[in-house]
N, C-alpha and C positions, 0 to 999 in steps of 0.2 A: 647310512650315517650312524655313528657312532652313538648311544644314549647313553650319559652319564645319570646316575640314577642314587640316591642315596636306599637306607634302610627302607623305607617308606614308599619308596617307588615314585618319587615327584623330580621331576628333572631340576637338573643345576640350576645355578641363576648365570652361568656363561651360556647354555645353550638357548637357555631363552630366552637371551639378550638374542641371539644371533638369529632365531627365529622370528622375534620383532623387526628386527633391521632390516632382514630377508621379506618382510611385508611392507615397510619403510618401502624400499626400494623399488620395489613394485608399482605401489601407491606414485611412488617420486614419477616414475617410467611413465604411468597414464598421463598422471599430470600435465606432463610434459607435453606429452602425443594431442592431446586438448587445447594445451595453451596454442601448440603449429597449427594445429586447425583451423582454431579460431583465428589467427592473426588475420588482419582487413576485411573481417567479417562485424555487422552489426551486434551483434550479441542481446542480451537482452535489455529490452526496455519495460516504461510501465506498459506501452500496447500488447507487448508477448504476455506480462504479468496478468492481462486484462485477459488475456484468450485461455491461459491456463484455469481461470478461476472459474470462466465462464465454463470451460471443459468440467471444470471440479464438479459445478453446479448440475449441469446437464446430467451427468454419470448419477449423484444421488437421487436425480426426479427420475431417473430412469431405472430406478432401483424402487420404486415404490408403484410402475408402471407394470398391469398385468398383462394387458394386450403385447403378443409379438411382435405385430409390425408396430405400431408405437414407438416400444421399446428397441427395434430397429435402428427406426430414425431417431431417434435420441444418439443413440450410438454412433451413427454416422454424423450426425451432427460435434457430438463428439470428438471424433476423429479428425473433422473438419475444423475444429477451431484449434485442436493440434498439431495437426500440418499447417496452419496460417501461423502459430506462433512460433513452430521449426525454422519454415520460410523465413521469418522475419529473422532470427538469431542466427541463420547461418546464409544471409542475404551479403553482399559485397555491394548492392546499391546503399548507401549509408545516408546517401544523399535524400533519398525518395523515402527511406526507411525513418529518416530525421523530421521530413515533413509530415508524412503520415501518423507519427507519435506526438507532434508538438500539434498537429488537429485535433487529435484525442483527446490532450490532455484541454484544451482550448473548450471541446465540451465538455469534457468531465466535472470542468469548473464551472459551467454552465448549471451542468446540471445538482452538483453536490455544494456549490458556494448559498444557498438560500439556507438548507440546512445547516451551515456550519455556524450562519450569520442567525438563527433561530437559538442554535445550541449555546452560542456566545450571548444573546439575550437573556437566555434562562437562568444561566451560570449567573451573571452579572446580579441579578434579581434576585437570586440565591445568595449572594453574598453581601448586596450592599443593600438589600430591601427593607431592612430593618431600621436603617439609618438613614435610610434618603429616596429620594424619590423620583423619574425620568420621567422628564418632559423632550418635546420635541422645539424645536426654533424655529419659529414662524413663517420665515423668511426662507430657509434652506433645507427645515426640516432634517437637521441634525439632533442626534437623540442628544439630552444633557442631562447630567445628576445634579440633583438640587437636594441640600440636608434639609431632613425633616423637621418640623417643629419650631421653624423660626417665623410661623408670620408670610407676611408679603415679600417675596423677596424681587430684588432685582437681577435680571440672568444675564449676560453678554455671552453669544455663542462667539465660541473662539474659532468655527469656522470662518464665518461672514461678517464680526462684526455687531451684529445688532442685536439692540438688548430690547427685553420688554420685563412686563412682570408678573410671576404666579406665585400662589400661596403656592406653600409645602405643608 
């Protein structure tokens, strides 16, 4: 190939356009070869995303592991939640692969919705703590905001209906 080269010895701005392109193209080519691949395959879901992090996880306590065989099985273990998350993204069952992620995700809320519903307490408390004050509703035990400083007030939960009364 030809170099066009000025005084300075840095190449044109044609050739390394065409050198760009010539990696464009390349880039385009895998692309491509990826996208056939993949067609009527699963791809990834949050269950694959779950196995990667879990791998992520594995890999650094296995980095802090002196024992060999230990650090072994970590590794395998590893490896193991890598090929389950391959499997799932290049699986053609979509159907089994749809139910097995919407179980997942079915505990994940299980297990992460207390937390979320803790952190949305705090927050709340944090912003309106100053000004008002939650009660629960007797009845349904719905949380409610009541302003501060006014005395006895009357509440009507807007879940169920029924009102009673508390100081703020």
């Amino acid at each position: 190939m030809l170099r066009c080269e000025d005084e300075a010895g840095q190449a044109s701005g044609a050739e390394v356009r065409r050198i760009e392109e010539g990696r464009g193209v390349v880039a385009g080519r895998l692309s491509e070869r990826i996208q056939r691949v993949m067609v009527g395959r699963n791809g990834p879901d949050e269950f694959a995303r779950f196995f990667i992090w879990v791998s992520f996880a594995v890999l650094v306590a296995s980095l802090f592991v002196g024992d060999g065989m230990a650090r072994w099985m970590l590794s395998a273990l590893m490896l193991a939640c890598l090929a389950c998350c391959y499997f799932r993204m290049l699986s053609k069952n979509i159907a089994a692969r749809n139910r097995e992620n919407r179980a997942y995700l079915q505990m994940r809320t299980r297990v992460t919705d207390p937390f979320s519903k803790l952190l949305e307490r705090i927050r709340q408390r944090r912003t309106y703590g100053k000004d008002y004050l939650f009660c629960r509703c007797e009845q349904c035990g719905q949380r409610l905001r009541v302003p501060k400083g006014k005395g006895s007030v009357k509440v009507t939960c807007p879940k169920c209906g029924n009102s009673f009364k508390t100081k703020s």
